[in-house]
N, C-alpha and C positions, 0 to 999 in steps of 0.2 A: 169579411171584406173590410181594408182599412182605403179610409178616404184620405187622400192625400191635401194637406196645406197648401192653396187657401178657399180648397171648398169646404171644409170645415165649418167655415163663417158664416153658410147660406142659412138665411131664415127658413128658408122653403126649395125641397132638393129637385130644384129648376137651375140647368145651364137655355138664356137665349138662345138659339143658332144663330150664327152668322147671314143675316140675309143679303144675295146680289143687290145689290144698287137702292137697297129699301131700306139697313141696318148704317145708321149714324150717330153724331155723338147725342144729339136729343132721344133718341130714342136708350142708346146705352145705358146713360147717365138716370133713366128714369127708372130701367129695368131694376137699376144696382140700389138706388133707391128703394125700390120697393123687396128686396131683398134676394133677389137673384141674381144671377151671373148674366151681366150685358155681354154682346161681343157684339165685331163687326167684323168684315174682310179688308182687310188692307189696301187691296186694289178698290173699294168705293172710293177711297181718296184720293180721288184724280187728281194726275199732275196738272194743274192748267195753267196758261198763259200766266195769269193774275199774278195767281197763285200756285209757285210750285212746288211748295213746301206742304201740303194739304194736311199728309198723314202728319206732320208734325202738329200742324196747328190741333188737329182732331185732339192726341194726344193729350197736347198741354189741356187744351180745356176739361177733357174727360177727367183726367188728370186732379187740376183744379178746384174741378166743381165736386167730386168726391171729395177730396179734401176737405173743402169746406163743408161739407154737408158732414164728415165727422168728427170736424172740430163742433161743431152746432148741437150732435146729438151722438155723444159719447155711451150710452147707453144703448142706442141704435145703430150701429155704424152701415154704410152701404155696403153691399156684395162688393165681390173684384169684378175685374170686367175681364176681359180674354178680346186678343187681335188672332186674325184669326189669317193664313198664309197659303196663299195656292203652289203648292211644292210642283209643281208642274213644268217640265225642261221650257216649255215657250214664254212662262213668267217672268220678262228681263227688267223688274221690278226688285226680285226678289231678294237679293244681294242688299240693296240699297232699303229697303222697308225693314228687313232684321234687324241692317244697322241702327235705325229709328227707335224702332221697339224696344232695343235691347237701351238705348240712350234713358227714352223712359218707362225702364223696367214693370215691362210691362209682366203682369201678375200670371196671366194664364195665356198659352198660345196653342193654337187649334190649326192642327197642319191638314193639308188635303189636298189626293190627288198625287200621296207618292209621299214614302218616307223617307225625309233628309238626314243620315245623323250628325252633319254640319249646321241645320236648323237646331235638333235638341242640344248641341252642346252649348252653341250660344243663350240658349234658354236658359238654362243650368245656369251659366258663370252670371247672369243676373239673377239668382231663386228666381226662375219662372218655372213652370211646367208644364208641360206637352202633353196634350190629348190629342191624339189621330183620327180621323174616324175614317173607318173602313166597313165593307158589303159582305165579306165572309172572312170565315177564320183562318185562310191560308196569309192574308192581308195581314188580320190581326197580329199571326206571331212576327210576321216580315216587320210590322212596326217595333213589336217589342223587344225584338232580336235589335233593332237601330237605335234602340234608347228613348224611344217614348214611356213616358209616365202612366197613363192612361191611354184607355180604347173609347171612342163614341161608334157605338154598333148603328148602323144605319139602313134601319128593315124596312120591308117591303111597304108601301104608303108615306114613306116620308115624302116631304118636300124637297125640290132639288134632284140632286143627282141621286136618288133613291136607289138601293139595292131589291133583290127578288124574295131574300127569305124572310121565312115568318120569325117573329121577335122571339116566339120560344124555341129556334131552332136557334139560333142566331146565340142569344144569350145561354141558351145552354152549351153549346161546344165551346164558346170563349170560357164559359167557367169551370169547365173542366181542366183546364192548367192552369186560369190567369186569377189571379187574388188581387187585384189592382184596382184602380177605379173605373167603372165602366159603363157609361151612360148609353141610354139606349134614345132613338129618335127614330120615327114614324105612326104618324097618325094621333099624336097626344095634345090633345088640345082641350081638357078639362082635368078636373084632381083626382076624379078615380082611373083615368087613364097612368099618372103619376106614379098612383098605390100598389098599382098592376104592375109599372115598370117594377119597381125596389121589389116586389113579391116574388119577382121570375127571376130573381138575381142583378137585376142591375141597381148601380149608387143614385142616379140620377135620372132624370127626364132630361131628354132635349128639345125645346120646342119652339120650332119658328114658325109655321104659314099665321095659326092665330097671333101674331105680334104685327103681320101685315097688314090687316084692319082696325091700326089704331093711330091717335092722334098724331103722335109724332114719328112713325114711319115714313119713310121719303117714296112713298107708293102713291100712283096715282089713282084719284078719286075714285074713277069707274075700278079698277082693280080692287080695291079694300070695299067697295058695295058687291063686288062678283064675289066675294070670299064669301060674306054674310050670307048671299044668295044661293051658295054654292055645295053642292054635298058630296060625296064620294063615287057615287054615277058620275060628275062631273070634270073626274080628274082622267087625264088621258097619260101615259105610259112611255116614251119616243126617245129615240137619241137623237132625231134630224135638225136640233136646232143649235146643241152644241158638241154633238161628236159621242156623250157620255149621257148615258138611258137616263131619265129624270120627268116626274111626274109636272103634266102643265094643264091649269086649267080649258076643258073642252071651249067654252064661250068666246077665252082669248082668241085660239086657232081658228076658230070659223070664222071671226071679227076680220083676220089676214086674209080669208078667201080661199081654205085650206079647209078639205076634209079630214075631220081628225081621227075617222076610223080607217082612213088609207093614205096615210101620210109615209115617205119613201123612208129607208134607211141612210143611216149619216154614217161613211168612213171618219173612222175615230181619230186616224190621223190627221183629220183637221181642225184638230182642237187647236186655239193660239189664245192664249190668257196674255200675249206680249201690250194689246192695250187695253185690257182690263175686259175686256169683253170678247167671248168667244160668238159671240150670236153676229151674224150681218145684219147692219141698222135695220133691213127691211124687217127682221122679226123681233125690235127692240120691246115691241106690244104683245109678246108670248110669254104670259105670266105664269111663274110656277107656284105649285100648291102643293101639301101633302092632303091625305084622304079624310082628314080628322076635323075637317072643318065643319060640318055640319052643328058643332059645338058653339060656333063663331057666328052671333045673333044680329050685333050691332058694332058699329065703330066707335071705342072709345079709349079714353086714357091707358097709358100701360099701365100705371101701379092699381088702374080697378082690374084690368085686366086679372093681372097678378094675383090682387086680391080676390077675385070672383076663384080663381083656378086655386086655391088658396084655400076658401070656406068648403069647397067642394072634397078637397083632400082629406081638411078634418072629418067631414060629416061621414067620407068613406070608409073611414080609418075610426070610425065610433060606430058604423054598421058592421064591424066584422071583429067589437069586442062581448 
């Protein structure tokens, strides 16, 4: 398996995910610091009134503040970060946010929800590289057939828009023709989960819900205390809230006044990412989770985060010499 430049760099073979409306440049800029791949989604950087340059300003500061954190410690440098792109036809963002990206070249881009190969060329003419993630391997080649770089396999337990199969069916039929870099995501939220990924063939871990219970996450309060709270009984299964099946905390949906073991089915054609959000305000409070959190004790810093998920990988990786 060769890893593609510039995951190379990672201290520890952790990509962030991308989280809706939780993943910002404080939270990025901490992850990359502590030696992993930050990302965010593009559309968290609302156009607003104020300000409707957002994704730019994000940018520059993320931008920035890595900078200077490896001019400071040239010996240490931080991870890349990765923006991450809802390829999805109701996205009318999405023209106008490549242009951005591509402005300040950005390092890695995480496409979803449909493979562009007008997204990976512009990636390309700035060295960036495209990781896709897709729910099975019919998906997988469709991306690699359109010029993505990498695959993010995304099994069954992830957070978000989570797929059905199991991580060793999943990762195995992708690695039957692909030699590429291929990060797997569902339910990894300590360092022997990590171990496990890279053992069953993939390069990386992807790990988001446990980044939601931490300091600089744009989550609210009661949300990152239900994560801690929260264990894999917990998580509920649904398309009805944005069109596309994805695991959401049970606590959340009964808080709405909704039972979460007979909640309806959602026609998929009404997915609309046109303003950044597919959910109706009324279920702005329907938080999602993957299965793994029971690993996720307390709320706090990302780089202890990191580093707790971190000592856990060595110690698992010294139990199986």
């Amino acid at each position: 398996m060769t890893l593609i430049s510039p995951l190379d760099k990672l201290k520890i073979p952790i990509v962030g995910s991308p989280l809706f409306i939780i993943s910002n440049p404080d939270l990025v800029i901490a992850q990359c610091k502590a030696g992993i791949v930050g990302s965010f989604p593009c559309l968290n950087a609302r156009e607003e009134k104020g300000e409707p340059n957002m994704l730019e300003s994000w940018l520059k500061k993320i931008n920035e503040e890595l900078d200077k954190f490896n001019q400071e410690n040239p010996e240490n440098p931080a991870a890349p970060y990765a923006v991450n792109h809802i390829v999805h036809k109701s996205n009318v963002r999405l023209e106008k946010d490549i242009d951005i990206c591509a402005k300040w070249n950005a390092p890695i881009w995480i496409t979803s929800l449909g493979a562009r190969p007008e997204v990976n060329k512009v990636a390309h003419e700035v060295n960036g590289i495209v990781l896709h993630d897709v729910i099975n391997n019919f998906f997988a080649k469709k991306a690699i057939d359109k010029g993505a770089d990498g695959l993010v396999a995304v099994a069954a337990g992830a957070g978000g828009h989570a797929g059905t199969l199991s991580p060793f069916a999943l990762i195995q039929e992708i690695r039957e023709w692909f030699d590429g870099t291929l990060l797997l995501s569902g339910s990894i939220a300590n360092g022997g989960a990590v171990l496990a990924a890279q053992a069953m063939g993939a390069d990386l871990a992807y790990i988001g819900s446990a980044f939601i219970a931490t300091n600089e996450a744009n989550a609210d309060q009661r949300y990152k205390e239900m994560i801690t709270n929260s264990s894999a009984d917990d998580i509920i299964y649904t398309n009805l809230f944005t069109g596309v099946h994805g695991n959401y905390l049970k606590g959340s949906i009964e808080a709405q006044g909704l039972d979460p073991h007979n909640l309806e089915i959602s026609d998929n054609s009404k997915m609309n990412f046109s303003s950044g959000a597919s959910k109706p305000k009324s279920w702005k409070e329907i938080w999602g989770s993957g299965q793994g959190i029971s690993a996720v004790k307390s709320i706090l810093p990302a780089k202890d985060l990191v580093k707790r998920i971190n000592n856990e990988y060595q110690d698992a990786k010294n139990k199986l010499l």
